[in-house]
KOLNU-160350 format. One record per atom (N, C-alpha, C): residue number from 1; residue in one letter; chain; atom name; x, y, z. Coordinates in nm, 2 decimals, always signed. Layout:
# residues N
> NUM_A_A_CA_X_Y_Z $
...
//
This chain:
# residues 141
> 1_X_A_N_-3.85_-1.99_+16.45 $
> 1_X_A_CA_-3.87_-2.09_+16.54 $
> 1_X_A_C_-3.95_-2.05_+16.66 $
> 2_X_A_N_-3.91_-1.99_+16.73 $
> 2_X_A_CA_-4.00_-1.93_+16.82 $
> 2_X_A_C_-4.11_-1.88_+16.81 $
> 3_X_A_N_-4.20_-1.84_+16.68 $
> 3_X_A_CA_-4.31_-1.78_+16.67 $
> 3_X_A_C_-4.39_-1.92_+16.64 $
> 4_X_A_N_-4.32_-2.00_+16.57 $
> 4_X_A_CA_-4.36_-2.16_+16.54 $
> 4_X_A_C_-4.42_-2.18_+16.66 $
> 5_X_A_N_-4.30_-2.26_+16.79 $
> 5_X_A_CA_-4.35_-2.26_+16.87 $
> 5_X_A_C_-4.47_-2.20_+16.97 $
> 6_X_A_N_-4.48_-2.04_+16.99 $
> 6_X_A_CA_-4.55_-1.96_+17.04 $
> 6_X_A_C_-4.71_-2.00_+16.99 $
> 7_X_A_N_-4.70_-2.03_+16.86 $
> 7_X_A_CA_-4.85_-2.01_+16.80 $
> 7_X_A_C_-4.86_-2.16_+16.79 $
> 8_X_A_N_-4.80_-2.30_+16.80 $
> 8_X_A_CA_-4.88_-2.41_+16.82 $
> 8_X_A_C_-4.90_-2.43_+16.97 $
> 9_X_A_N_-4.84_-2.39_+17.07 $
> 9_X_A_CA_-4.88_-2.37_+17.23 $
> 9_X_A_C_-4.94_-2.31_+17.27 $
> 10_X_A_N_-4.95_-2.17_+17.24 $
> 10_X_A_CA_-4.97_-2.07_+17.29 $
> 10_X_A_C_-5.13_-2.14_+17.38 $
> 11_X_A_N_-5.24_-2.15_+17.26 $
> 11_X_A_CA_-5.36_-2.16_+17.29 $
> 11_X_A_C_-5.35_-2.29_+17.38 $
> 12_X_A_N_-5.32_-2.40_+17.40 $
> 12_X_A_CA_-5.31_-2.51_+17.45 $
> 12_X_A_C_-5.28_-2.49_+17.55 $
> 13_X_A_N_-5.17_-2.36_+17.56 $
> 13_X_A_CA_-5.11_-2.34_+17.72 $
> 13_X_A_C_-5.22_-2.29_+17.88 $
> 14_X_A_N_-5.32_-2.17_+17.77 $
> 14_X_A_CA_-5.38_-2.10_+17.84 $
> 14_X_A_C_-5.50_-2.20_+17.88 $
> 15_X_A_N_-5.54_-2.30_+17.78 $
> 15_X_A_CA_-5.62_-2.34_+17.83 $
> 15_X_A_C_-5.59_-2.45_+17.95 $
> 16_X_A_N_-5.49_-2.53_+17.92 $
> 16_X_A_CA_-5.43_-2.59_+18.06 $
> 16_X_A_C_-5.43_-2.47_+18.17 $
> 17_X_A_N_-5.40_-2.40_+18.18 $
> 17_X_A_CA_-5.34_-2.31_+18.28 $
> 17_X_A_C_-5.48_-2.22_+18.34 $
> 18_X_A_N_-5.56_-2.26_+18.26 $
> 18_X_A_CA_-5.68_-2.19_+18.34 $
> 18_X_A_C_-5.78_-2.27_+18.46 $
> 19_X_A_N_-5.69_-2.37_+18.44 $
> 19_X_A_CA_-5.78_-2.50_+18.54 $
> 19_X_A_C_-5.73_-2.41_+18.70 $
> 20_X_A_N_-5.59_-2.40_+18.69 $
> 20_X_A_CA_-5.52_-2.34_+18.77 $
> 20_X_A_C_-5.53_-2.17_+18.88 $
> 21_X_A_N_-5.51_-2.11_+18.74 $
> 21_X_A_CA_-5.51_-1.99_+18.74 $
> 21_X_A_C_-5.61_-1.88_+18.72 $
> 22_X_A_N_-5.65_-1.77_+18.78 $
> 22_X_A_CA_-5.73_-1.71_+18.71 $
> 22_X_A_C_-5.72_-1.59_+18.61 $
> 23_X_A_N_-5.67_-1.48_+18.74 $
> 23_X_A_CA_-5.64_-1.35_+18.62 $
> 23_X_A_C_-5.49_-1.37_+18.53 $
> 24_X_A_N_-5.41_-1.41_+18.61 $
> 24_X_A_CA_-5.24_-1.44_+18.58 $
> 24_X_A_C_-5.21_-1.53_+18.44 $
> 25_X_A_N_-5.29_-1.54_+18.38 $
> 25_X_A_CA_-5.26_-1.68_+18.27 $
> 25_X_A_C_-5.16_-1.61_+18.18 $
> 26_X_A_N_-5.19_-1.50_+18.13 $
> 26_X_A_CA_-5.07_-1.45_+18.00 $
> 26_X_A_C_-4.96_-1.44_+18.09 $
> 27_X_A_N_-4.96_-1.37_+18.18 $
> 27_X_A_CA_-4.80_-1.37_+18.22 $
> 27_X_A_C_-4.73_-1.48_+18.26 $
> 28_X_A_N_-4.81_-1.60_+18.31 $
> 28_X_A_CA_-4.76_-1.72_+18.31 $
> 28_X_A_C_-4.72_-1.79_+18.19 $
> 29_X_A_N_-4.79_-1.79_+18.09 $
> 29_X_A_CA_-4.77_-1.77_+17.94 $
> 29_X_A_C_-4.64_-1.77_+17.91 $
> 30_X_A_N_-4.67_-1.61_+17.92 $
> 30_X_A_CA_-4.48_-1.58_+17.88 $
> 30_X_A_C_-4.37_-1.58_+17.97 $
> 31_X_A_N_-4.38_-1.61_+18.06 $
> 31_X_A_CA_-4.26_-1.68_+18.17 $
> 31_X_A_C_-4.24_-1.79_+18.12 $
> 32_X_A_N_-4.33_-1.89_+18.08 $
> 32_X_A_CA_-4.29_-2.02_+18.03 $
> 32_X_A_C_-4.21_-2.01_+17.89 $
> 33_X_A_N_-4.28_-1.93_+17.84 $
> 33_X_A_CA_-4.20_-1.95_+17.65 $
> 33_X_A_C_-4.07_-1.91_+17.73 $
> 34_X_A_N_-4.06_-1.79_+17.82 $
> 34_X_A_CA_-3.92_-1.74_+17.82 $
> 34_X_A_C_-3.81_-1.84_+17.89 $
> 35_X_A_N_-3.86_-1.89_+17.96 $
> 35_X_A_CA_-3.79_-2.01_+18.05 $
> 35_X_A_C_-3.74_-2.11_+17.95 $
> 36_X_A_N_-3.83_-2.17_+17.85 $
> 36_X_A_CA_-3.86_-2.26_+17.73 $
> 36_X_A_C_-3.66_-2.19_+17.63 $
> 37_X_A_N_-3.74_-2.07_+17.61 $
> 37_X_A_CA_-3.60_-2.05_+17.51 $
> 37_X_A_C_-3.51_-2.01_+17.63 $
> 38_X_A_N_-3.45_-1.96_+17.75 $
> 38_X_A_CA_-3.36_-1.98_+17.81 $
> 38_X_A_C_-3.29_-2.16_+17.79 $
> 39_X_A_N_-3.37_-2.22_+17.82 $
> 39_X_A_CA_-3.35_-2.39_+17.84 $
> 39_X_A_C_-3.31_-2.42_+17.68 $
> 40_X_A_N_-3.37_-2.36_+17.62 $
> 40_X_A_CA_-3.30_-2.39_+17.48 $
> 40_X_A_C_-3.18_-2.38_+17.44 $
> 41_X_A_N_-3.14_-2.27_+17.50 $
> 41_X_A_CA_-3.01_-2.21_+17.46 $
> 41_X_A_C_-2.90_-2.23_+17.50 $
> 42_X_A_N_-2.95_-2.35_+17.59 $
> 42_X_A_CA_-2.81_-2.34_+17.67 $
> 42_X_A_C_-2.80_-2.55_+17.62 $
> 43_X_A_N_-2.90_-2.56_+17.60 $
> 43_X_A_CA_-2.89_-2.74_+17.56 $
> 43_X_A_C_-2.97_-2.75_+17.41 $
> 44_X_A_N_-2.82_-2.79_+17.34 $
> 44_X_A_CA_-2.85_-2.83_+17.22 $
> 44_X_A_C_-2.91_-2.97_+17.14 $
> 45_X_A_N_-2.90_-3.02_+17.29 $
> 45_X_A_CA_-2.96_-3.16_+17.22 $
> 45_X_A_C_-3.13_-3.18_+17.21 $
> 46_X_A_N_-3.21_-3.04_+17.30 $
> 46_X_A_CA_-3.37_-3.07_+17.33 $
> 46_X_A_C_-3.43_-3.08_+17.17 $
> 47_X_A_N_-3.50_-3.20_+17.12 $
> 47_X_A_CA_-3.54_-3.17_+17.01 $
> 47_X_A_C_-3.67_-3.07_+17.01 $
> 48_X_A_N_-3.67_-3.03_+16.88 $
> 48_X_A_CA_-3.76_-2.93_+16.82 $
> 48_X_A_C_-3.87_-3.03_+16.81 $
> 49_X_A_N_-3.89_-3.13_+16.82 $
> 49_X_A_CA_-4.00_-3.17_+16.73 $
> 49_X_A_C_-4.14_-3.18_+16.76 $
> 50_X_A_N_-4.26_-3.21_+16.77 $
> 50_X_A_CA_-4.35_-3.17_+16.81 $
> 50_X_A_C_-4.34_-3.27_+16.98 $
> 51_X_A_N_-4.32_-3.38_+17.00 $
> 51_X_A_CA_-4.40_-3.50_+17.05 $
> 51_X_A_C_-4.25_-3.48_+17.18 $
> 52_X_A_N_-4.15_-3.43_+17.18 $
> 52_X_A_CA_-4.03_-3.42_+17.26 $
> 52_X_A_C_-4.09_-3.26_+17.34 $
> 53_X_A_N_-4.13_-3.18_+17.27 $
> 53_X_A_CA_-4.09_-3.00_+17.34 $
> 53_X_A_C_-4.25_-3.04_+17.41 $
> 54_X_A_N_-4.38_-3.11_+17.35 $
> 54_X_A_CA_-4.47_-3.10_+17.42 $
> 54_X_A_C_-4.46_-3.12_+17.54 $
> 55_X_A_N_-4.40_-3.23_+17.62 $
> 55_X_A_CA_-4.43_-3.27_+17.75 $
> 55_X_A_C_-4.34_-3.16_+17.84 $
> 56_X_A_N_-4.18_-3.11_+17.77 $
> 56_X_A_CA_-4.13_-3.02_+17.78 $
> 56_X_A_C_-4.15_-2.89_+17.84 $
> 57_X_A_N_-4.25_-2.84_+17.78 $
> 57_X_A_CA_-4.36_-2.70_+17.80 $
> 57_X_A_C_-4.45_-2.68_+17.93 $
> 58_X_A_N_-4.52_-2.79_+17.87 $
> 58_X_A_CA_-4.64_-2.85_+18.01 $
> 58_X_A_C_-4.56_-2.87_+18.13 $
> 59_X_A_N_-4.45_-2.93_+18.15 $
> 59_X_A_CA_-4.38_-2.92_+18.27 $
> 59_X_A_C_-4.34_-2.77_+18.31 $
> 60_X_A_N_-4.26_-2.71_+18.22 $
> 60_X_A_CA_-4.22_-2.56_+18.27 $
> 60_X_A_C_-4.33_-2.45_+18.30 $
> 61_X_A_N_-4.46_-2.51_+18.25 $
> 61_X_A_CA_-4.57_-2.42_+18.29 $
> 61_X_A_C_-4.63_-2.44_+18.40 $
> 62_X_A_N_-4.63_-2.56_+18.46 $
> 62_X_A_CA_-4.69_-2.62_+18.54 $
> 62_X_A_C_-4.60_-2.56_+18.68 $
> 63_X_A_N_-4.43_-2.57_+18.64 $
> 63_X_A_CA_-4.36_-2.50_+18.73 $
> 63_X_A_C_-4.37_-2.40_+18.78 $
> 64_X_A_N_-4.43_-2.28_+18.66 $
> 64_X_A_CA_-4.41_-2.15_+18.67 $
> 64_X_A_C_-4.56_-2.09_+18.72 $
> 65_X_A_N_-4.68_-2.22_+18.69 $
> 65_X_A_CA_-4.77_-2.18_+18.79 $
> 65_X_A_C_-4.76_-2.19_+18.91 $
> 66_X_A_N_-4.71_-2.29_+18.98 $
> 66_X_A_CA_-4.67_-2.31_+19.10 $
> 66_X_A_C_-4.61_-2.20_+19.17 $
> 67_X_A_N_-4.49_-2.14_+19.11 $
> 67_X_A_CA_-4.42_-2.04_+19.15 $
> 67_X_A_C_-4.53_-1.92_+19.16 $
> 68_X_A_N_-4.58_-1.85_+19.03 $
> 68_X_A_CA_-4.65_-1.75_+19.04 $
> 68_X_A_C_-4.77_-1.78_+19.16 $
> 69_X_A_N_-4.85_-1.88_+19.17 $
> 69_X_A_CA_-4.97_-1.90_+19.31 $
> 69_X_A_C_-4.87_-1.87_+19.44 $
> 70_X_A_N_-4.74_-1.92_+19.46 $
> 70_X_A_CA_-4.64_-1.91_+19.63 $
> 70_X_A_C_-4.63_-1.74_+19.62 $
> 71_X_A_N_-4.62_-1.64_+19.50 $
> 71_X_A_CA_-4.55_-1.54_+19.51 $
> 71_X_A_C_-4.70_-1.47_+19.54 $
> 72_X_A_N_-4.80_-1.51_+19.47 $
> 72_X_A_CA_-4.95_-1.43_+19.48 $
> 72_X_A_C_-4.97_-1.41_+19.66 $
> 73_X_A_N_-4.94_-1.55_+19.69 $
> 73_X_A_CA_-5.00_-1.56_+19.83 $
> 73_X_A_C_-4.91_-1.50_+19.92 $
> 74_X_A_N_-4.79_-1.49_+19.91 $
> 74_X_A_CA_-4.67_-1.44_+19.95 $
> 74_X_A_C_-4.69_-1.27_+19.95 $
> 75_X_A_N_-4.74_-1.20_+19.84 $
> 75_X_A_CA_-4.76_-1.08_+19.84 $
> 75_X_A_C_-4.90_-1.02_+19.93 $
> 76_X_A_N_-5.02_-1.11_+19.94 $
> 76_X_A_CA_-5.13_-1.12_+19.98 $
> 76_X_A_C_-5.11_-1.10_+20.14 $
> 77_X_A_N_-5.01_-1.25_+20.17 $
> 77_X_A_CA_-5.00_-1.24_+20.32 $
> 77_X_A_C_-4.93_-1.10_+20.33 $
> 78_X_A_N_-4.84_-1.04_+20.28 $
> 78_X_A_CA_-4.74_-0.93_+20.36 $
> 78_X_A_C_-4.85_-0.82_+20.32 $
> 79_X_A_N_-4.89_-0.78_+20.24 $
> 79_X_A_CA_-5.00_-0.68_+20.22 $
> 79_X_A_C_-5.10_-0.68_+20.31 $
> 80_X_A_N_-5.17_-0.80_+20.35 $
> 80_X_A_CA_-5.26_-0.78_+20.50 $
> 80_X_A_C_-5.22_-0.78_+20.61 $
> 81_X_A_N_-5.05_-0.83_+20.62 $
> 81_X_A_CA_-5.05_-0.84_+20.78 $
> 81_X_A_C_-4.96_-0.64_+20.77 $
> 82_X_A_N_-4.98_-0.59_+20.65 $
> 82_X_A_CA_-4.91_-0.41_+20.65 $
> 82_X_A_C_-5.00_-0.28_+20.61 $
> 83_X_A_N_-5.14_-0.36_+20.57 $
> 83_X_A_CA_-5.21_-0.27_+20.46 $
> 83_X_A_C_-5.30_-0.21_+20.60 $
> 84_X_A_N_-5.35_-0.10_+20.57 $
> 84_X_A_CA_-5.49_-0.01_+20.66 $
> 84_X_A_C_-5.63_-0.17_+20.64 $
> 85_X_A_N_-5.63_-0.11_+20.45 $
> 85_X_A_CA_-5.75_-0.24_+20.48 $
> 85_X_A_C_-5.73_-0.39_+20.37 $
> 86_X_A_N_-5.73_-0.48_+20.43 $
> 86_X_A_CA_-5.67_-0.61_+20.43 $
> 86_X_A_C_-5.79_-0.64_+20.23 $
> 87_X_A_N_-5.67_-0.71_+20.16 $
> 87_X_A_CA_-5.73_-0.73_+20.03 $
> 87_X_A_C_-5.86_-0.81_+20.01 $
> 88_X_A_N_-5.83_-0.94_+20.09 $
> 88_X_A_CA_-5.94_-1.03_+20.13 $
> 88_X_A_C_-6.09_-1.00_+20.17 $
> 89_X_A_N_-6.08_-0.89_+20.26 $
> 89_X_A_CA_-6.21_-0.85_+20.32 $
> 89_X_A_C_-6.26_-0.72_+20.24 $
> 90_X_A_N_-6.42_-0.67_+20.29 $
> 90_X_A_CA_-6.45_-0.57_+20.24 $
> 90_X_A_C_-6.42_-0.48_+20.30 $
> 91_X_A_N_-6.39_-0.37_+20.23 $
> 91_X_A_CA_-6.35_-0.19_+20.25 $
> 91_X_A_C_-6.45_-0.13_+20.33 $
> 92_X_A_N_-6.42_-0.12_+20.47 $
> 92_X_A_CA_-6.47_-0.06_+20.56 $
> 92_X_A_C_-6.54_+0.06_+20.50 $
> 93_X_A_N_-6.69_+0.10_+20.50 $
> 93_X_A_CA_-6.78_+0.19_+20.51 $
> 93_X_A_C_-6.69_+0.34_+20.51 $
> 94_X_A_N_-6.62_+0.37_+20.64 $
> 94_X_A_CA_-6.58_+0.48_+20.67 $
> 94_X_A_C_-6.43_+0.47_+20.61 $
> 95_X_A_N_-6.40_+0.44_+20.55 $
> 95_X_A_CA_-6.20_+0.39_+20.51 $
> 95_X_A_C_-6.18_+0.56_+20.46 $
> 96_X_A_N_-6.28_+0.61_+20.40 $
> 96_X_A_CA_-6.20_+0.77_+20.33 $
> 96_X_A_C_-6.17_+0.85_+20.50 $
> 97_X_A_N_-6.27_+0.84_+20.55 $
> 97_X_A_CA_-6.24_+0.92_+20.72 $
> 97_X_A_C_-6.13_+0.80_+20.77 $
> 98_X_A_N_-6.10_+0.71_+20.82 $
> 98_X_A_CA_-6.01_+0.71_+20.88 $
> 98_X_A_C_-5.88_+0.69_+20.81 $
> 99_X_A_N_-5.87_+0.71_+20.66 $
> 99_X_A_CA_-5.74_+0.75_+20.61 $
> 99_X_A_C_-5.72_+0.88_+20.66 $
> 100_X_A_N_-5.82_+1.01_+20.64 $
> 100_X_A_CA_-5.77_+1.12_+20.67 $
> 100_X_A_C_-5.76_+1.14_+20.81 $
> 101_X_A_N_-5.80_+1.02_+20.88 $
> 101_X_A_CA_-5.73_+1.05_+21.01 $
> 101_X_A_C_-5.60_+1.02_+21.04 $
> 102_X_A_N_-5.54_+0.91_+20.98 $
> 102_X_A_CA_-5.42_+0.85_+20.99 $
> 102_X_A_C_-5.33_+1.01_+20.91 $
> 103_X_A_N_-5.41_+1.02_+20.78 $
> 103_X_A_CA_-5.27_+1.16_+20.75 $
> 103_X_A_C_-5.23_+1.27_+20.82 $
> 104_X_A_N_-5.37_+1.31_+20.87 $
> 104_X_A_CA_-5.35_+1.37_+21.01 $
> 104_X_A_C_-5.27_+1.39_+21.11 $
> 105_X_A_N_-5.26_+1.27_+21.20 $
> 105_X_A_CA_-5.18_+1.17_+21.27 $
> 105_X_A_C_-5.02_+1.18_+21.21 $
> 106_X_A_N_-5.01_+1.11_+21.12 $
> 106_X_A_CA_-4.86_+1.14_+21.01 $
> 106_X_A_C_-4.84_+1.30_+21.00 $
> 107_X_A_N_-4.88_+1.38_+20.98 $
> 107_X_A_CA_-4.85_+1.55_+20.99 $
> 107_X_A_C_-4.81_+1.58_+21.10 $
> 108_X_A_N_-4.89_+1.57_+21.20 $
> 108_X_A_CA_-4.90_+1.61_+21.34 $
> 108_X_A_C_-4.71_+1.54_+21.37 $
> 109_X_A_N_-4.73_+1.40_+21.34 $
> 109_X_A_CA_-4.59_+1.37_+21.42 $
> 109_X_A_C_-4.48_+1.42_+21.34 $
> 110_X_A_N_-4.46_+1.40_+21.23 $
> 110_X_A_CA_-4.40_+1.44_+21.18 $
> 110_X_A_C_-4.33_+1.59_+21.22 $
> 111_X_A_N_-4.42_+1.67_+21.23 $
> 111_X_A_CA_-4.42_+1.78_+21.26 $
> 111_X_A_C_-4.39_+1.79_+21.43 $
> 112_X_A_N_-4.42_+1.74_+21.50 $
> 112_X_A_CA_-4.31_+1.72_+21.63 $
> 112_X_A_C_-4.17_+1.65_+21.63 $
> 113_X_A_N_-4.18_+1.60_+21.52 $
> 113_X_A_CA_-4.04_+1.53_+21.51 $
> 113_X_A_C_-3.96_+1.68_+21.47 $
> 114_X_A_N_-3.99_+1.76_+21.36 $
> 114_X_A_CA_-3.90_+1.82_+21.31 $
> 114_X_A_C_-3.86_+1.90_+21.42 $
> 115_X_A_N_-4.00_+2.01_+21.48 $
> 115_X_A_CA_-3.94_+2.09_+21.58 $
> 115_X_A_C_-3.86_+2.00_+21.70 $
> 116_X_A_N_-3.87_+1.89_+21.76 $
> 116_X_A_CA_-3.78_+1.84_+21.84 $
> 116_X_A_C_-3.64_+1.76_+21.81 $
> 117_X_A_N_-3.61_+1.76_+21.67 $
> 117_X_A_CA_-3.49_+1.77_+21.61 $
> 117_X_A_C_-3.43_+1.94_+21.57 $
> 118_X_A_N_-3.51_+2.04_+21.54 $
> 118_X_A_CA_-3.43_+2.14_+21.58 $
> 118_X_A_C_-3.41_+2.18_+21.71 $
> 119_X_A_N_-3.53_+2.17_+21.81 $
> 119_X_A_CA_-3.45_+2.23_+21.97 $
> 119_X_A_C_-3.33_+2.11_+21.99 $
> 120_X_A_N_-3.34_+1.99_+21.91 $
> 120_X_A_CA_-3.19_+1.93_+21.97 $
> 120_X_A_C_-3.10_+1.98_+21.93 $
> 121_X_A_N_-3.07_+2.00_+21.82 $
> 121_X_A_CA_-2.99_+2.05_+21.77 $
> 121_X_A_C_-2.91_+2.18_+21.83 $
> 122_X_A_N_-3.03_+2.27_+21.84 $
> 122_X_A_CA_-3.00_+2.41_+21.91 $
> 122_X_A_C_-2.95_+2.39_+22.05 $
> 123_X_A_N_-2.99_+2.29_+22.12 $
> 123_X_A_CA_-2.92_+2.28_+22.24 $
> 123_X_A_C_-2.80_+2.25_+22.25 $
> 124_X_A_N_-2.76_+2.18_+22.16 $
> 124_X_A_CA_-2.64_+2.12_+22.15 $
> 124_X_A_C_-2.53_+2.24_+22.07 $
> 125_X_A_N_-2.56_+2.34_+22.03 $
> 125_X_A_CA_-2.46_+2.41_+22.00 $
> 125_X_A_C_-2.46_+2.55_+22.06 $
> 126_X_A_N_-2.39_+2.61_+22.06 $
> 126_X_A_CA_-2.38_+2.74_+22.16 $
> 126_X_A_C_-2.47_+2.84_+22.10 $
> 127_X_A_N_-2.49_+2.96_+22.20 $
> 127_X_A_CA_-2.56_+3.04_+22.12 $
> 127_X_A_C_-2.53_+3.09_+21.99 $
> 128_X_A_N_-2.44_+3.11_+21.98 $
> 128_X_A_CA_-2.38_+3.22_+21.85 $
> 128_X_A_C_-2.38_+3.13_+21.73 $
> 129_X_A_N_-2.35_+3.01_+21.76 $
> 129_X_A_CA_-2.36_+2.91_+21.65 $
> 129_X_A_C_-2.52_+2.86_+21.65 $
> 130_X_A_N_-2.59_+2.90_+21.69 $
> 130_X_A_CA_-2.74_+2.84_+21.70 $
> 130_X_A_C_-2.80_+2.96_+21.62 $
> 131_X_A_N_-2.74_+3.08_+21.66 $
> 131_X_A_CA_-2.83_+3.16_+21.56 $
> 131_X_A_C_-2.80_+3.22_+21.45 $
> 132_X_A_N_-2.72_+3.19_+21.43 $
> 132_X_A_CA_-2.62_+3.16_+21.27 $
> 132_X_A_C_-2.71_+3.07_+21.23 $
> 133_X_A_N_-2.65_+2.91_+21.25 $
> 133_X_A_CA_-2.75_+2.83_+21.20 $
> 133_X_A_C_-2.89_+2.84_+21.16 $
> 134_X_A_N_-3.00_+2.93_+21.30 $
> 134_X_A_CA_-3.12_+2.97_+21.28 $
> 134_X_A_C_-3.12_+3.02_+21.14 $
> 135_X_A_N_-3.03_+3.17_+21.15 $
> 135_X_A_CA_-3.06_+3.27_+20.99 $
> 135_X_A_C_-3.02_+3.17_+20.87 $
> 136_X_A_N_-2.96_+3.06_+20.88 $
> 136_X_A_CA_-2.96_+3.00_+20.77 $
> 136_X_A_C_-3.02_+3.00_+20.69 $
> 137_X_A_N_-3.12_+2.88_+20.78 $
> 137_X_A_CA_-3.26_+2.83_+20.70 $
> 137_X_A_C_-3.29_+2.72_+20.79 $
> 138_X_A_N_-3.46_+2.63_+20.77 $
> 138_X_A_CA_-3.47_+2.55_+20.85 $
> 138_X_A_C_-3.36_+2.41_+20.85 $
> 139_X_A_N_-3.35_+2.36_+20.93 $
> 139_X_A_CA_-3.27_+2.22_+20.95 $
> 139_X_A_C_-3.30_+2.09_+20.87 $
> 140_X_A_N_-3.21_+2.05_+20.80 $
> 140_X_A_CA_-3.29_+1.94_+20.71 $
> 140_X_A_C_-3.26_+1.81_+20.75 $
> 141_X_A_N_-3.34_+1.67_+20.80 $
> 141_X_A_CA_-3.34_+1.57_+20.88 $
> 141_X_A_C_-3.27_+1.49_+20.76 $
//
């Protein structure tokens, strides 16, 4: 049943869906078949037959385009308003130098953070227990 279905839609689907979509068509594809036999399974009265599941399909795909374009743009916006260089625009000339400035930057702090979480530390406990602690080993945040 399902490969039935799969191989009389399949091609009809992609091509509806490319009016829409560009790179995303198969996975929209199969979100629909999967949606399709979810909805199946749970209502026994949907007919199989060709002229009932057609309009059927076309709606669930139409749905699942929709969804997939809110989640594209949804990922797009939070990626530019978090990313160094924004998806939309072109990759800044210098992007390899000011990555390795930013890792830089990230070492350096990092690296004041640690030593200024050990002198916390060490201040807050007495000597004898500070240098016990010291022979330990370093402090782990």
């Amino acid at each position: 049943m399902f490969l039935e279905i799969n191989r009389r839609y399949q091609a009809r689907l992609k091509k509806y869906l490319k009016r829409y979509l560009d790179d995303r068509i198969d996975d929209v594809v199969q979100e629909t078949f999967f949606r399709l036999f979810r909805l199946l399974e749970g209502d026994a009265e949907v007919c199989l037959e060709k002229e009932s599941l057609h309009p059927l399909i076309f709606f669930i795909a139409a749905k699942v385009a929709v969804d997939d374009v809110r989640s594209e743009s949804r990922r797009r916006r939070l990626h530019n308003a978090f990313a160094l260089f924004p998806l939309d625009g072109p990759r800044p000339a210098d992007a390899d130098v000011i990555a390795a400035e930013i890792r830089r930057e990230v070492r350096r702090a990092l690296t004041n953070c640690r030593i200024s979480t050990v002198a916390w530390r060490c201040s807050t406990l007495s000597a004898g227990t500070a240098s016990a602690k010291w022979r330990a080993g370093p402090v782990r945040p």
